[in-house]
C-alpha positions in Angstrom: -36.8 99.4 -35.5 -37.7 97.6 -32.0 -36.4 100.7 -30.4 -38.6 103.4 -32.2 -41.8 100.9 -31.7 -41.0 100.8 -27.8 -40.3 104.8 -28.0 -44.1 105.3 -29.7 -45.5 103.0 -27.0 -44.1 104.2 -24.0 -45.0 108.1 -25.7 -48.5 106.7 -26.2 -48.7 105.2 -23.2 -47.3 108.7 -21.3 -49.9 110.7 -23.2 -52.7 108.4 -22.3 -51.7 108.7 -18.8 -52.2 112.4 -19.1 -55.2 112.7 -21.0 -56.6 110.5 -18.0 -55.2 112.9 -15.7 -56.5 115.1 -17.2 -60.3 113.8 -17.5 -59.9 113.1 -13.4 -59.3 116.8 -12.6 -61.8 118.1 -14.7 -64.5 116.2 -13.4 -63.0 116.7 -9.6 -63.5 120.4 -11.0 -66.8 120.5 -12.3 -68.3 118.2 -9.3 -66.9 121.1 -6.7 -68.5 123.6 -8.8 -71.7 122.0 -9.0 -71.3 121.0 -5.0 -70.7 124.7 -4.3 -73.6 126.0 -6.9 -75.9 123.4 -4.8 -74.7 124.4 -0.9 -73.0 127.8 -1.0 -71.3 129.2 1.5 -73.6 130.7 4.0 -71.6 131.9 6.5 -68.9 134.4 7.4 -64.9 134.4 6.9 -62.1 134.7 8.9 -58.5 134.5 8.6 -56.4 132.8 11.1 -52.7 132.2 10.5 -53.4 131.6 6.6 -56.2 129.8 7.6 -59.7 131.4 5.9 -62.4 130.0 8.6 -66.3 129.2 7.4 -68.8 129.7 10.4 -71.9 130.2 11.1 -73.7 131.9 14.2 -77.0 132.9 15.6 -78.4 134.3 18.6 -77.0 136.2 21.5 -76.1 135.4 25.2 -73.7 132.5 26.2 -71.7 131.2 23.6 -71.4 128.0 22.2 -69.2 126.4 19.6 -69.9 123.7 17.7 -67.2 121.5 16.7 -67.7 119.1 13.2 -65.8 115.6 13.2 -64.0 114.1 10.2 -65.9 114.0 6.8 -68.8 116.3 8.3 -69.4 119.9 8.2 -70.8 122.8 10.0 -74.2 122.1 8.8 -74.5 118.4 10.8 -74.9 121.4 13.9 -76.8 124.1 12.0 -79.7 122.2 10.9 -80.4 119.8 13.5 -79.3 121.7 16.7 -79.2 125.8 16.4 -83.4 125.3 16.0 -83.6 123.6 19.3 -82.0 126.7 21.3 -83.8 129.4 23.0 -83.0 132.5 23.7 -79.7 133.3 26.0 -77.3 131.2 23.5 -74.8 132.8 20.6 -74.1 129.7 18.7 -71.2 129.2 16.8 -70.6 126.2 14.0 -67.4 126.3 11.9 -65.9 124.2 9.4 -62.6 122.9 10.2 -59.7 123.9 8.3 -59.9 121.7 4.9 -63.5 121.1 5.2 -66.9 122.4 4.1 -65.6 126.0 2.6 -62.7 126.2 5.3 -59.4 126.7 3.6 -56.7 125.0 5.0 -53.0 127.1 5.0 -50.9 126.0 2.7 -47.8 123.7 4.5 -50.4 122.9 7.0 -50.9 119.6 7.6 -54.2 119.1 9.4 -53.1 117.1 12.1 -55.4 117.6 15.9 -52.7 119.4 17.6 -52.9 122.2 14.4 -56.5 122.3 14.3 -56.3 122.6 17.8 -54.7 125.6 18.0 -56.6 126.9 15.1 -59.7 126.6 16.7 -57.9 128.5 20.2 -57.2 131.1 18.1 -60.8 131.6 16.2 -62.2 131.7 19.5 -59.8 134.8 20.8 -60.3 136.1 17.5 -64.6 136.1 18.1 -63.5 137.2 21.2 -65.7 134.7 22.9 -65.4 134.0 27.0 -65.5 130.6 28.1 -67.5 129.0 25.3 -68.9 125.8 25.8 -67.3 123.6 23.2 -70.0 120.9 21.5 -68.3 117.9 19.1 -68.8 114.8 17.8 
C-alpha cells in the first residue's frame, strides 16, 4: 500500500513538473511572438557558415560597421548614431549571432573567438574594404 501511495506521488509530482514545463515554454513562446510582432525584423539576411545574419545599412561611401555588445542589439547603433552621419558613409549594424533576429548555427557556441570569425567573414561576404569597426 505504502508503495502504490509513493508511486501516485512521485507520478503526480512528475506530471506537475511537466505541466510547469510546459506553462514556461508557452509563455517564453508567446512573449517572442509578441516581441517580434512589436520590433520586426527590419533588415536584410545573410547566411554565414549556418549562421543567418540580421543587419541593417544605409548610405554610401566609406564603410562602417557597427558592432552591438552583450544583451544589446543592432538598433542601440541604428537609432542613436546612423542619423548623425552625413553623406560619404555606408553604415553597417548587425546583430550578433544569437541576438536580436541573428540565428546562431546550431553546435555553435557563441564564444568571441567564433563571433569573431563570423563577423570576418560577413564583412568578405558584403565585400566591404577596410571598414572601420564601431563597438561597445
Amino acid at each position: 500500500m505504502l508503495i502504490s501511495v509513493l508511486s501516485w506521488l512521485i507520478g503526480g509530482l512528475i506530471v506537475a513538473a511537466a505541466v510547469v514545463v510546459l506553462g514556461f515554454m508557452l509563455a517564453t513562446w508567446w512573449i517572442a511572438a509578441r516581441a517580434e510582432r512589436l520590433v520586426p525584423a527590419c533588415g536584410k539576411f545573410v547566411e554565414i557558415d549556418g549562421n543567418r545574419i540580421h543587419y541593417v545599412e544605409a548610405g554610401e561611401g566609406r564603410p562602417i560597421v557597427f558592432l552591438h555588445g552583450l544583451g544589446a542589439q543592432l538598433h542601440h547603433f541604428r537609432h542613436t548614431l546612423f542619423g548623425r552621419f552625413g553623406a560619404g558613409y555606408r553604415l553597417i549594424a548587425l546583430d550578433r549571432p544569437g541576438s536580436g533576429y541573428s540565428v546562431r548555427a546550431g553546435g555553435a557556441g557563441g564564444r568571441l573567438p567564433e563571433q569573431a570569425e563570423v563577423v570576418r567573414r560577413f564583412i568578405e561576404e558584403l565585400g566591404l574594404e577596410r571598414p572601420l569597426i564601431v563597438g561597445h
